[in-house]
C-alpha positions in Angstrom: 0.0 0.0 0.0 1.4 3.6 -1.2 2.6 5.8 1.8 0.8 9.3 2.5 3.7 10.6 1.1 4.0 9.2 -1.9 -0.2 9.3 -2.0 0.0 13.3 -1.2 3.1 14.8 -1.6 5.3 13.3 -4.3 2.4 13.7 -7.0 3.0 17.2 -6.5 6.0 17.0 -6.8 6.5 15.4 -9.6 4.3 17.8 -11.2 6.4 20.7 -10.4 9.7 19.2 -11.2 8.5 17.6 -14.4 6.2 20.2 -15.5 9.0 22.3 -15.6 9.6 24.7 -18.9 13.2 22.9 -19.6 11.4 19.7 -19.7 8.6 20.2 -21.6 10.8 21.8 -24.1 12.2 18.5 -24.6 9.0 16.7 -24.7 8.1 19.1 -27.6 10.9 18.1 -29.1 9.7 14.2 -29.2 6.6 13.8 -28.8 5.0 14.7 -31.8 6.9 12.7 -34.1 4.7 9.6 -32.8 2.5 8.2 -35.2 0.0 5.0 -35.4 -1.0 3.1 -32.8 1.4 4.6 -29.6 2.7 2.7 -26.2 3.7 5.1 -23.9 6.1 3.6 -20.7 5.1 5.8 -17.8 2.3 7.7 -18.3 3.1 9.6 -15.0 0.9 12.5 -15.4 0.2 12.7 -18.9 1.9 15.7 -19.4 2.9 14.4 -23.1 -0.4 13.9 -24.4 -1.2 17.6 -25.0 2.2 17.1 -28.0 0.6 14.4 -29.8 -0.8 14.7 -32.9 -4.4 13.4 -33.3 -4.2 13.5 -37.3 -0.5 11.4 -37.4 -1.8 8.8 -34.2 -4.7 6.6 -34.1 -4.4 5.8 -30.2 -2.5 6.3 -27.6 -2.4 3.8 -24.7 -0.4 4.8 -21.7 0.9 2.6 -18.6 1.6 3.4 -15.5 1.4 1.4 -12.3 0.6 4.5 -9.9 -3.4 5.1 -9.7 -3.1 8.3 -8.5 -0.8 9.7 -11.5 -3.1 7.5 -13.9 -6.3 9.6 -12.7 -4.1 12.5 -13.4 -3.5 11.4 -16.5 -6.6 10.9 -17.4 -7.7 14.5 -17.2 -4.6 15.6 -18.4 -4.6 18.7 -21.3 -4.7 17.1 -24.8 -6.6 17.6 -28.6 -10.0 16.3 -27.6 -9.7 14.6 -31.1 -6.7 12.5 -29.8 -8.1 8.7 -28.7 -6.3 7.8 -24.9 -6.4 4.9 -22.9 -4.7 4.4 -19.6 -4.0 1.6 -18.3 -2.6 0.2 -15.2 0.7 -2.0 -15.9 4.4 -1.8 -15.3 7.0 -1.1 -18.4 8.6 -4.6 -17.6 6.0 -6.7 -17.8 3.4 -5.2 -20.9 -0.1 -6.8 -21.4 -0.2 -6.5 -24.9 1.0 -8.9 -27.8 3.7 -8.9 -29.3 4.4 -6.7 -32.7 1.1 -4.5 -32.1 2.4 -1.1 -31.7 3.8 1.4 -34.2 5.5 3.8 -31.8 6.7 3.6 -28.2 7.5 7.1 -26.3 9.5 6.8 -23.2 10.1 10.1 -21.7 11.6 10.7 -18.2 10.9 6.8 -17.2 13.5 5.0 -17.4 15.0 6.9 -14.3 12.4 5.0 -12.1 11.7 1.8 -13.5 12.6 -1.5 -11.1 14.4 -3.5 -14.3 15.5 -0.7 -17.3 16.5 -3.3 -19.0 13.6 -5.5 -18.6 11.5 -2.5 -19.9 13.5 -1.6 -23.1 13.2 -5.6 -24.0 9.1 -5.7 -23.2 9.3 -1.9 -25.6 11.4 -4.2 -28.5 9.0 -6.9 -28.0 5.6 -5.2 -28.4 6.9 -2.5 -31.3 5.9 -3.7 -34.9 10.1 -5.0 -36.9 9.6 -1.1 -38.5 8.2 0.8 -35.2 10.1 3.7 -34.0 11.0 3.6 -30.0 11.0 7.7 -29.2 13.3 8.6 -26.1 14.0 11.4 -23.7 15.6 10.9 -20.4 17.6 12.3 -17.6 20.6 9.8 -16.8 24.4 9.7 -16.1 26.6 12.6 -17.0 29.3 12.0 -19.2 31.6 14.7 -17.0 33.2 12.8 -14.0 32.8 15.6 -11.8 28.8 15.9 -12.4 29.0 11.7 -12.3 30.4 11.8 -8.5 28.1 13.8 -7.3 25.4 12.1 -9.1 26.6 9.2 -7.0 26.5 10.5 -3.7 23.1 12.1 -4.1 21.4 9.3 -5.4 20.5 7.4 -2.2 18.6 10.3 -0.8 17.3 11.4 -4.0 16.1 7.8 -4.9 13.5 8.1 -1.4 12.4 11.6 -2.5 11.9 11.3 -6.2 9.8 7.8 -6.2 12.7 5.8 -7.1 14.2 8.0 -9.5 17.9 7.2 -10.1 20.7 9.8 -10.8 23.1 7.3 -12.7 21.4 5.0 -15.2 22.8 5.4 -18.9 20.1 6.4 -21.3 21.2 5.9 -25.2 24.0 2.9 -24.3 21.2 1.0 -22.9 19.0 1.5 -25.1 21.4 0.2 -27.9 22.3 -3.1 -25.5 18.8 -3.6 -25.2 18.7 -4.4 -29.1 17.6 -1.2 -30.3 19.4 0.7 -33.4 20.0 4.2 -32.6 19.2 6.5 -35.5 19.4 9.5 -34.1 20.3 11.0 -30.6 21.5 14.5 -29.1 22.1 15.3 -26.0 22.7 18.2 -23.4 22.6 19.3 -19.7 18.8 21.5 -18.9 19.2 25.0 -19.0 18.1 26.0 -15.3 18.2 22.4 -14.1 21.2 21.4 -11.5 23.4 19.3 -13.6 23.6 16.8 -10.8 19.8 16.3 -12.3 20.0 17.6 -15.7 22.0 15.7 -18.2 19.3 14.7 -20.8 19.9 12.5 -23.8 17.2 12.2 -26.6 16.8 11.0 -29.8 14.6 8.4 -31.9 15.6 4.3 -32.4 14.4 1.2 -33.9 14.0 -2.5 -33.3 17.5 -4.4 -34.3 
């Protein structure tokens, strides 16, 4: 059973730090390129679905194991033209066959997953051999300086932030999970302490 705080408190929470103009900036910068039918990992809030287009995606269905963030999510700002569905489920272990989705978006989820790796296989297994797995997410820093601190803030961070690690890679594990990267940038978030703010982007398909 879910704590009061992380009933109460971390939703909002995660709705400020989230919500936050550097980050949905980058969700702009992803989101929309989704098309067909969409799986998105984490649905947290549903602070993506107002960047999807309703005339490029058929349906959106969006996982996410927290009830309260799923009835968030289900109210959440988007083209009343655009078809949602949230459902509860966990990124590792997807009730849906295999080969039935066009797109996947994972955006700021992989950070708070129990098994990343776990995830990124159940996103290979139920994307279509031409679908498009569309990333953004927070994750080790490349400078060793940021990297240490990273380390040393993570247990406290982890008991804040709902789980949410400082020092998982993002685009490497993405490629060992059997993916193809096509395309990928990166960058620290302008007003976002870098110990939190190293974001790596960018678009891949099924190897």
């Amino acid at each position: 059973m879910a704590s009061l705080y992380d009933r109460f408190v971390l939703p909002r929470l995660l709705r400020c730090a989230c919500s936050a103009p550097p980050m949905m900036k980058q969700r702009a910068k992803i989101v929309p390129q989704a098309h067909g039918r969409v799986l998105e990992l984490g649905i947290g809030m549903g602070l993506n679905l107002a960047f999807y287009d309703p005339g490029k995606v058929s349906e959106v269905i969006g996982v996410d194991p927290a009830p309260e963030l799923r009835a968030v999510a289900r109210a959440a700002p988007r083209d009343p033209a655009l078809n949602v569905r949230v459902d509860d489920g966990t990124a590792e272990n997807l009730p849906f066959e295999a080969a039935s989705f066009d797109c996947v978006v994972c955006t700021f989820t992989l950070c708070s997953v129990q098994a990343p790796a776990r995830a990124l296989a159940e996103a290979r297994r139920v994307l279509k051999p031409d679908g498009r797995l569309f990333f953004c997410e927070h994750g080790l820093a490349p400078d060793a300086g940021v990297a240490t601190w990273q380390r040393r803030i993570e247990p406290i961070w982890k008991r804040m932030a709902g789980g949410c690690h400082l020092t998982r890679p993002v685009t490497s594990a993405i490629a060992a999970a059997g993916f193809r990267i096509s395309r990928q940038d990166s960058m620290y978030l302008p007003g976002t302490p870098r110990f939190a703010g190293w974001n790596e982007w960018g678009e891949a398909a099924p190897a």
